[in-house]
C-alpha positions in Angstrom: -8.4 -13.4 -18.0 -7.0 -10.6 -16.1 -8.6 -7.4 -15.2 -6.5 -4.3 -14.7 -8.5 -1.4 -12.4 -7.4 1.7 -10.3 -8.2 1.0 -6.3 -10.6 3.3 -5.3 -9.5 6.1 -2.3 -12.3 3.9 0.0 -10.5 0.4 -0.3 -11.0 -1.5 2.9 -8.3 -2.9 5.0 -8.1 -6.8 3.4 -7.3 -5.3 -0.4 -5.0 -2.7 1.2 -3.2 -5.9 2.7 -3.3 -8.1 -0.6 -1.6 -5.2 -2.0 0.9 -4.8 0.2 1.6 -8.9 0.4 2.0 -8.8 -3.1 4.5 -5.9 -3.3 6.6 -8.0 -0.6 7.8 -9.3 -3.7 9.4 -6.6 -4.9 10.7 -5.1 -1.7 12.3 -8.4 -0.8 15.3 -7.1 -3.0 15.8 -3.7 -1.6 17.1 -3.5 2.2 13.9 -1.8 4.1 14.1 -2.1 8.2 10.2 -3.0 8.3 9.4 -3.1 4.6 5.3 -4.7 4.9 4.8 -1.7 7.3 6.5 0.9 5.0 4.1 -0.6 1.9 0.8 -0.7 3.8 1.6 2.8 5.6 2.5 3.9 1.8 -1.0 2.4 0.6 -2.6 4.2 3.2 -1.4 7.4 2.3 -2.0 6.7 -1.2 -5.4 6.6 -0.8 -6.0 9.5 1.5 -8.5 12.3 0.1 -6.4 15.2 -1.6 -3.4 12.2 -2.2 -2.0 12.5 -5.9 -1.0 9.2 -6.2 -2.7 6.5 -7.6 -2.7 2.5 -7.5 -4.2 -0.2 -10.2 -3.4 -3.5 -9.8 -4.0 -6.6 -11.8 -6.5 -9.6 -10.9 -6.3 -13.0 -12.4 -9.0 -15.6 -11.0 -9.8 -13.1 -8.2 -5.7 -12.7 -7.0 -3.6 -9.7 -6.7 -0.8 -10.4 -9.4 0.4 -7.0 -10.7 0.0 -3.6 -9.3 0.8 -0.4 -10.4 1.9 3.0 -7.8 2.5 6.4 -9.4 1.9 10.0 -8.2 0.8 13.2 -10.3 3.1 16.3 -10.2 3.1 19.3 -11.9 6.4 19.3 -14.7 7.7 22.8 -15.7 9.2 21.1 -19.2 6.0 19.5 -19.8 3.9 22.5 -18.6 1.2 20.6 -16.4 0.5 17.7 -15.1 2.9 14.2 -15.5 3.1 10.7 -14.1 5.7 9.8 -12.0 5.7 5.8 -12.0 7.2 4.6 -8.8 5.9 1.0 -9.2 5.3 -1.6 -11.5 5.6 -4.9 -10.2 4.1 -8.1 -11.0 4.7 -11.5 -8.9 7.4 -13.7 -10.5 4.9 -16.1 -11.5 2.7 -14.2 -13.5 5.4 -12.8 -15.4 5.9 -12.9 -19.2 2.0 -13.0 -19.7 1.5 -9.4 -21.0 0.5 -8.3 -17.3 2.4 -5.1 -17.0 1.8 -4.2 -20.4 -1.7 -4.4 -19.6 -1.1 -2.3 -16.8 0.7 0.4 -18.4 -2.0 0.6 -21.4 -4.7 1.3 -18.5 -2.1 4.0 -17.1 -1.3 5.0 -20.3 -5.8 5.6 -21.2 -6.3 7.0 -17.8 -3.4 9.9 -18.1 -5.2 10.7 -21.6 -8.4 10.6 -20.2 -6.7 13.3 -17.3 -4.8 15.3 -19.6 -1.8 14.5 -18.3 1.2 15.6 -21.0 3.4 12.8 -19.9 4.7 10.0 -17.8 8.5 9.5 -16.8 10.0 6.6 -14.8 13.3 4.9 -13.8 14.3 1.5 -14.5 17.8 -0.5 -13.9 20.0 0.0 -16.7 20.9 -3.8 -17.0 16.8 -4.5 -17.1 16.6 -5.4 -20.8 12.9 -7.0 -20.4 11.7 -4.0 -19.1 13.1 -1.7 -21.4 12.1 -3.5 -24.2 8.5 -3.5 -22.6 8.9 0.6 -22.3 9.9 1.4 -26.0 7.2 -1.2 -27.0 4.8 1.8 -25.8 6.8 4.0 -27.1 8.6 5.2 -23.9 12.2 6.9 -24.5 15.3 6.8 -22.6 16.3 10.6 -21.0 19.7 10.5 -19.7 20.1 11.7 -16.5 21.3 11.0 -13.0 19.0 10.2 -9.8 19.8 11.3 -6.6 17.9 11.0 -3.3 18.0 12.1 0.2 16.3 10.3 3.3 15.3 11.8 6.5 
């Protein structure tokens, strides 16, 4: 059975690590010049007091297998608060077992629960599975162009 819950802002050091070992999985395909210490130093900061972002993760027989990283913002289109879903990830093994559907339901009960008027995201455009998965929920595509800047 797996059990999908938010980490609380006082998670100790070992689950801060398990999250951060399982989220190697997903960093192992984008180039990162020290990518564990960029995901624990991210964890860290998530769970500051006053931080708007929030993690859950997925346990199955007491091990990490999905997790779950979005912040809160304030949308002027939406005219409050929204979800901004950074991560989803779960390890390659645990995959096509309804995991990050089960993840996204919890998101999806907790941003009701908050209020929160919507959640947007960005996923590859060649990333059928996930896709699919998103307009299963009843997630729609917006059409727009990303752009970043790094310091």
């Amino acid at each position: 059975m797996v059990k999908v819950y938010e980490i609380s802002k006082d998670a100790d050091d070992e689950l801060q690590h398990r999250i951060a070992d399982l989220l190697m999985g997903q960093m192992e395909s984008m180039w990162a010049p020290n990518p564990y210490e960029q995901l624990l130093s991210s964890i860290k900061l998530a769970l500051k007091d006053g931080s708007q972002a929030h993690i859950f993760v997925a346990e199955k027989n007491h091990m990490l297998v999905g997790a779950a990283f979005f912040n809160v913002g304030i949308s002027m289109d939406k005219g409050g608060h929204y979800i901004w879903l950074n991560d989803l990830y779960v390890h390659k093994e645990h995959r096509n077992q309804g995991i990050a559907k089960k993840l996204l339901l919890k998101i999806i009960y907790w941003a009701e629960q908050e209020k929160i008027k919507g959640i947007e995201l960005e996923t590859g455009i060649n990333n059928e599975a996930t896709k699919a998965l998103y307009n299963s929920l009843g997630f729609y595509d917006i059409i727009s162009k990303r752009y970043g800047f790094r310091f």
